[in-house]
N, C-alpha and C positions, 0 to 999 in steps of 0.2 A: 899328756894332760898338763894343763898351767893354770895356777892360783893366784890369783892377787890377793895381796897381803899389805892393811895398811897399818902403819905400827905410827903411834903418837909419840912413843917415848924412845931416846936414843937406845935405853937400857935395856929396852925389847927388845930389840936387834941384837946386842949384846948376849944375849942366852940365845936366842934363835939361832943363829949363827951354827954355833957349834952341832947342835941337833941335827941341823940339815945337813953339814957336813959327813957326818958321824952315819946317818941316813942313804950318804953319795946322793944328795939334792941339789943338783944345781940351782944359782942362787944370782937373779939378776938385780941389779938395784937402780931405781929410776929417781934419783933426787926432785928431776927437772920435769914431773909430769905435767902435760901440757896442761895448759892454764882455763882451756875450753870445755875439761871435765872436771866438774866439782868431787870432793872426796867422797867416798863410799859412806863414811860416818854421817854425811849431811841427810841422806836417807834412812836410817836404820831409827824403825817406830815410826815412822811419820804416813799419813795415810790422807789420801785427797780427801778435801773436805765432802760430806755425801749428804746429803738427806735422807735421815737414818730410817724416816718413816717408809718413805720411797722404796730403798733399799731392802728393808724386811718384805715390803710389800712383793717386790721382784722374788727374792728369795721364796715364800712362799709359793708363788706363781711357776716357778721353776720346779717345785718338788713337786708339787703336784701332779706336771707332767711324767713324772716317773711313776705316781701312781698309778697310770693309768693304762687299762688291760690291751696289751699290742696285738694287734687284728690282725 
């Protein structure tokens, strides 16, 4: 299994560290992550803009096929 893990603060890494060791978690570190992916925090909450009316509308549309008695 492999985790990406992105730390803001050097000081993170500074307590993490030992955990993982302590753990036997090998521990790779990528300073130089290519420049073609943006960071993981630039996503986190962010949601495409929607037409929220639309959207309920779908939703509703969608449960209703579960209501409904399978032949």
């Amino acid at each position: 299994m492999q985790i990406t893990l992105e730390l803001n603060k050097p000081q993170d890494l500074e307590v993490l560290l030992p955990l993982l060791k302590r753990l036997d978690i090998s521990v790779v570190s990528n300073p130089n992550q290519s420049k073609d992916k943006p960071p993981l925090s630039k996503f986190w909450g962010s949601i495409p803009d929607l037409d929220t009316e639309k959207f309920e509308e779908y939703l509703k549309e969608s449960r209703k096929e579960w209501d409904r008695p399978i032949l």
